[in-house]
C-alpha atoms as one frame of an Amber mdcrd trajectory, in Angstrom:
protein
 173.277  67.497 148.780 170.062  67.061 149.833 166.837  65.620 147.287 163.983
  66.975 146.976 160.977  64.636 147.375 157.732  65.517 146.595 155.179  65.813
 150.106 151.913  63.221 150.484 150.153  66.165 150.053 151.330  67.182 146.907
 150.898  63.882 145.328 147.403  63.591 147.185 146.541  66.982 145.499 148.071
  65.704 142.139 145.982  62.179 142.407 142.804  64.386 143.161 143.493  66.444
 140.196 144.026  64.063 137.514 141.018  61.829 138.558 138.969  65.670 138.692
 140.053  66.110 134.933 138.949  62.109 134.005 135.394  63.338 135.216 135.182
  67.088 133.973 136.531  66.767 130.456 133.619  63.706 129.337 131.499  65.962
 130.911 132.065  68.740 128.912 132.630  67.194 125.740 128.913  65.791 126.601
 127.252  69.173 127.555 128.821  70.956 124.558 127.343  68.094 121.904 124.068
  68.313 123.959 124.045  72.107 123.209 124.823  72.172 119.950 122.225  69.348
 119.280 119.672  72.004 120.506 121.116  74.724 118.501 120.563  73.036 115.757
 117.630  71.908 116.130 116.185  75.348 117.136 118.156  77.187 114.063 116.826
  74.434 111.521 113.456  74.309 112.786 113.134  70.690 112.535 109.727  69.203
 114.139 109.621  67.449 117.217 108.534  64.103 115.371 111.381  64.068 112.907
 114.511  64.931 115.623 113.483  66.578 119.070 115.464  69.129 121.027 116.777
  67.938 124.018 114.592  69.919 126.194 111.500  67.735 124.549 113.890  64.658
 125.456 113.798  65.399 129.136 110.103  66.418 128.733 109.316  63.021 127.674
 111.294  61.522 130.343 109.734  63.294 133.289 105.886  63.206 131.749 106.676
  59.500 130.257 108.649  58.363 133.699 105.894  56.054 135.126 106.215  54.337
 132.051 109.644  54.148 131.355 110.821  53.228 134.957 108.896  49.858 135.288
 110.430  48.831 131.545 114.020  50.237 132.985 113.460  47.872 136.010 112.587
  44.570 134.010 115.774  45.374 132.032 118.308  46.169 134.378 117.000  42.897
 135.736 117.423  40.701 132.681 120.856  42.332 132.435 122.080  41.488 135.550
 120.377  38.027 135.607 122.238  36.963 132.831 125.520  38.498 133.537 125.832
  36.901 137.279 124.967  33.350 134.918 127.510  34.504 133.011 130.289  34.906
 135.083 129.172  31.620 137.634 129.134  29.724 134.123 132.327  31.354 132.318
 134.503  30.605 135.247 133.228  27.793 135.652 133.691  25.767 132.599 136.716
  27.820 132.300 138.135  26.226 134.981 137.136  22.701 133.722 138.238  23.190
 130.533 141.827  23.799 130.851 141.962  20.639 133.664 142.488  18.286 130.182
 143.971  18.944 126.930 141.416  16.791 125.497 138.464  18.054 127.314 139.346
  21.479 125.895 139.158  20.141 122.425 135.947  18.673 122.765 134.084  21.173
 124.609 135.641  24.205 123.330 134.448  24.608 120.114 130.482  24.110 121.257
 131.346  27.366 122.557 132.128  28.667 119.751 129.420  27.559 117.709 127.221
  28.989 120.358 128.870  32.277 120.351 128.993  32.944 116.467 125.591  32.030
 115.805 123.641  35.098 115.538 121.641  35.674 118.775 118.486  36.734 116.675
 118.806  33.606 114.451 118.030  30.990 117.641 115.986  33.388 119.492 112.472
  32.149 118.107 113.703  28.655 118.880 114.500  29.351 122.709 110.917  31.419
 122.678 109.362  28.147 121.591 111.276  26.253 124.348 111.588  28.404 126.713
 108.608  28.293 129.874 108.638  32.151 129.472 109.078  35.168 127.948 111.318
  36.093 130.407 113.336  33.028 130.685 113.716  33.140 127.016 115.069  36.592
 126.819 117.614  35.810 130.158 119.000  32.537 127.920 119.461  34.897 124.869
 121.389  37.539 127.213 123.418  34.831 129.020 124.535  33.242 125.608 126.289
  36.563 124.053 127.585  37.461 127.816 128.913  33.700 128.726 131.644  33.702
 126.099 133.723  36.713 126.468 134.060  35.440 130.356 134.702  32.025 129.416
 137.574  33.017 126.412 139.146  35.490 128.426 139.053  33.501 131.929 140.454
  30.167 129.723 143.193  32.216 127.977 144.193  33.749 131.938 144.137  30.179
 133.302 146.564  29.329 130.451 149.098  31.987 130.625 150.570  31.429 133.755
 154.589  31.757 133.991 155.554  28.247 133.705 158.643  28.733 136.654 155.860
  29.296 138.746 153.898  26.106 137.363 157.688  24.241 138.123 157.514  25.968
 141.445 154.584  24.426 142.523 155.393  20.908 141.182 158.746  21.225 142.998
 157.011  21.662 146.202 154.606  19.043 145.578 151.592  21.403 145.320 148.449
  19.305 143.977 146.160  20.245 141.081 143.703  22.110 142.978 146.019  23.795
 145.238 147.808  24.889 141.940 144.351  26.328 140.964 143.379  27.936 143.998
 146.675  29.492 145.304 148.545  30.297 141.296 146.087  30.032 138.668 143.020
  31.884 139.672 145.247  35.058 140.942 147.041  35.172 137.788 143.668  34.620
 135.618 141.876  37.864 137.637 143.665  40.797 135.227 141.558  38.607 132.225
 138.534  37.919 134.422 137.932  41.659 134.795 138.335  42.406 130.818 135.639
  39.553 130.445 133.644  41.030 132.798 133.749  44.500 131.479 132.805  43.419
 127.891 130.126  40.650 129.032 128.366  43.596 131.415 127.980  45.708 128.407
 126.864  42.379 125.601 124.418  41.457 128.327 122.560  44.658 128.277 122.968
  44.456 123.920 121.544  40.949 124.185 118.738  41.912 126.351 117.305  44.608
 124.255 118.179  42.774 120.982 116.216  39.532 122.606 113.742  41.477 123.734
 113.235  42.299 119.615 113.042  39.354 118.819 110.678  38.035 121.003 108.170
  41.279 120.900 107.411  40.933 124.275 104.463  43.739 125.429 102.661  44.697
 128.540 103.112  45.511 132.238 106.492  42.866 132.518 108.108  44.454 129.000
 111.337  46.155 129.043 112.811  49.186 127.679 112.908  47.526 123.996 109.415
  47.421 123.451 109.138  51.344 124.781 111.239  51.926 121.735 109.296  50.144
 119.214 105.837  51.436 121.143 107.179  55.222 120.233 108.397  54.182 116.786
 104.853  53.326 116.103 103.726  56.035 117.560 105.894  58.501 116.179 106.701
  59.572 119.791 110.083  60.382 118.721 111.080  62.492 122.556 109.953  58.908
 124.090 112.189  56.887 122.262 115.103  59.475 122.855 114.236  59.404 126.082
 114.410  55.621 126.152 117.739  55.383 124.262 118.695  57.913 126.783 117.984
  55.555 130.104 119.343  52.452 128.028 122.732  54.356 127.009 122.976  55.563
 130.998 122.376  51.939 132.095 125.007  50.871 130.270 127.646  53.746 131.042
 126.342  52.758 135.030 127.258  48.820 134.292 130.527  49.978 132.518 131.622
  51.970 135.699 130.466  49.433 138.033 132.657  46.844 136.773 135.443  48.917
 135.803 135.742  49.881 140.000 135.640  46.115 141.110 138.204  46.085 138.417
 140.055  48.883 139.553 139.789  47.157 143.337 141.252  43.966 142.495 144.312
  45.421 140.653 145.003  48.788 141.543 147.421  47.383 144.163 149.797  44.731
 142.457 148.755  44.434 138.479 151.065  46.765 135.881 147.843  47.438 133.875
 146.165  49.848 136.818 149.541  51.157 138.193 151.273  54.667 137.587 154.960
  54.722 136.252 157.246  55.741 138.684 159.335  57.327 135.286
């Protein structure tokens, strides 16, 4: 009796197919909202001031580019800035906080504190401090990104299988061999959720900073394009600035959902397909 196994190319062409569907139905869901948003708009007759069509939206954003690129830059920037801070900090004191029971309980909850005070409440007091405008708003950005890394890095570090913690000790393994060679590959599935939610509360922090601090001119980000077309009830501007800010942060989401997807696809239960 012979079994019938499915060819490469059949699973190849099934692979190709499923990840085709992942990218065509968002699309579609998107194109069909963005239609009916015009429909609506045309049927009700709203004005353009009170809630543009999206053909004023994209409009704005080729007439308004030269304007709105520059403030995209000096966000993306800030963004990025903070979360590589982020990350080299999170993993960092991660790594030194779970090295002592005792360190951990007195550094820990300065974390905390840090992370459940309201970003907007300490932002005029890091303006004041701060040598910069833009230093001020990278500090603001790196304090809502840094603890999501440094929880979910701490809480990896700590759930290693403890037979392979006895494993090591059997064979005499020291502390930061331990670390390097158990600890760290084990901690990377909760590395890459930290880093997928501090990418997206770094870009949140950097436009909610950048509120706070009212920051203008050439060097201003995308924030202050939004309250410059509030005030000028340039309502297609400030769509077409939520617009680039929401497609920044989709672009950060997939960025660090592929390294993600690169350093688990091959060995972690999380990014591979049941075999029943």
């Amino acid at each position: 009796m012979t079994r019938n196994n499915p060819s490469p190319n059949a699973s190849l062409l099934d692979r190709h197919g499923e990840l085709l569907l992942k990218v065509l139905v968002p699309v579609i869901v998107v194109v069909v909202l963005i239609s009916l948003w015009h429909i609506a708009v045309i049927v009700s007759g709203v004005p353009q001031y009170i809630l543009p069509s999206p053909a004023a939206v994209a409009a704005s954003l080729v007439k308004d580019w030269g304007t709105l690129a520059p403030a995209l830059w000096v966000t993306t920037q800030i963004t990025m800035a903070s979360l590589a801070l982020a990350l080299i900090g999170g993993v960092g004191i991660a790594v030194f906080l779970v090295q002592s029971r005792w360190i951990e309980l007195a550094f820990y909850p300065i974390t905390v504190i840090l992370q459940v005070t309201p970003i907007v409440a300490i932002a005029p007091l890091i303006l004041i401090y701060a040598p910069s405008t833009q230093v001020a708003l990278l500090i603001c950005a790196f304090l809502v990104a840094f603890f999501p890394i440094l929880s979910n890095m701490v809480q990896g570090l700590k759930s290693v299988d403890h037979n392979l913690l006895n494993l090591f000790d059997l064979y005499g393994a020291s502390r930061w061999q331990t670390l390097l060679y158990l600890k760290l590959p084990a901690s990377l599935p909760y590395f890459m959720t930290g880093l997928r939610i501090g990418g997206g509360l770094a870009l949140i922090a950097a436009v909610v900073a950048e509120f706070a601090a009212g920051s203008a001119g050439a060097g201003s980000g995308l924030a202050f394009r939004l309250l410059e077309a509030q005030y000028r009830l340039n309502i297609p501007r400030l769509f077409a600035a939520l617009f680039l800010l929401s497609c920044l942060g989709v672009l950060i989401f997939a960025i660090t959902s592929f390294i993600s997807w690169l350093a688990l696809h091959r060995w972690h239960e999380s990014s591979l397909k049941r075999e029943n």
